[in-house]
C-alpha positions in Angstrom: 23.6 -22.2 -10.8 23.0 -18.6 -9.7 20.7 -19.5 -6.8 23.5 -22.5 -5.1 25.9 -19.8 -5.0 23.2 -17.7 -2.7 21.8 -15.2 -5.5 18.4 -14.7 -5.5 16.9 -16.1 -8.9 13.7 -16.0 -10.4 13.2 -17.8 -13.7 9.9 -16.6 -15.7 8.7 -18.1 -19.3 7.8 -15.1 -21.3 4.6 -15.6 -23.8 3.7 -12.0 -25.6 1.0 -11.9 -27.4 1.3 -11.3 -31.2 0.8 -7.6 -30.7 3.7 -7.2 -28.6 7.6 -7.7 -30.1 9.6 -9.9 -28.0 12.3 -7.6 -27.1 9.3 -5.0 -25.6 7.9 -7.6 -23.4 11.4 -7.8 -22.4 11.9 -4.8 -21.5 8.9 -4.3 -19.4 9.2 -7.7 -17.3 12.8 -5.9 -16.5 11.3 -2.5 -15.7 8.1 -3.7 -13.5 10.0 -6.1 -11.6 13.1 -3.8 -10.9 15.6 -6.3 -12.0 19.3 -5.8 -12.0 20.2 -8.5 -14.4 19.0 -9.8 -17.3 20.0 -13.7 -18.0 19.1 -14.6 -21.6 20.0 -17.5 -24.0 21.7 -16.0 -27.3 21.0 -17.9 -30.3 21.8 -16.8 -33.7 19.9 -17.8 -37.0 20.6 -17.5 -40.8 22.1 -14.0 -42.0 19.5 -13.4 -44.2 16.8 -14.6 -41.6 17.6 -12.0 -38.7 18.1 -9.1 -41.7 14.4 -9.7 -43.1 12.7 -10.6 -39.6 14.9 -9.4 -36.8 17.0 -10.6 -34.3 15.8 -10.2 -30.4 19.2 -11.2 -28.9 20.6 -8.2 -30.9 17.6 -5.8 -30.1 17.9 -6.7 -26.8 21.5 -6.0 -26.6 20.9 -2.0 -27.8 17.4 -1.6 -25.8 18.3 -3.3 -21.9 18.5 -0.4 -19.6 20.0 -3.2 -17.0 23.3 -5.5 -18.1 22.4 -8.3 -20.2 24.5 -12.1 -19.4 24.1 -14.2 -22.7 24.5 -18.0 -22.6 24.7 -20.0 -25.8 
């Protein structure tokens, strides 16, 4: 949608190895490629789920150093 209204869009699969916490690969895709926008899906799982394991929408939302546009 971004790229038909002349916005230059690159979409990228993200595949961290077990070492490395989502929200951390994130974060350095966003920093080596210089973005200015982060497009993400936002999906939300069981309260007690996200409490005991974590949630990367909501890390994400503290840790982005660039604005963050969910989409559920």
């Amino acid at each position: 949608m971004l790229a038909r209204h002349g916005i230059e869009v690159e979409v990228a699969a993200l595949r961290p190895p077990p070492t490395v916490t989502v929200e951390a690969a994130l974060l350095s895709r966003v920093k080596d490629k210089g973005c200015d926008l982060l497009v993400m899906g936002a999906y939300g799982h069981a309260r007690w789920s996200e409490i005991l394991l974590g949630g990367v929408t909501h890390a994400v939302m503290g840790l982005m150093p660039v604005p963050v546009l969910m989409s559920h």
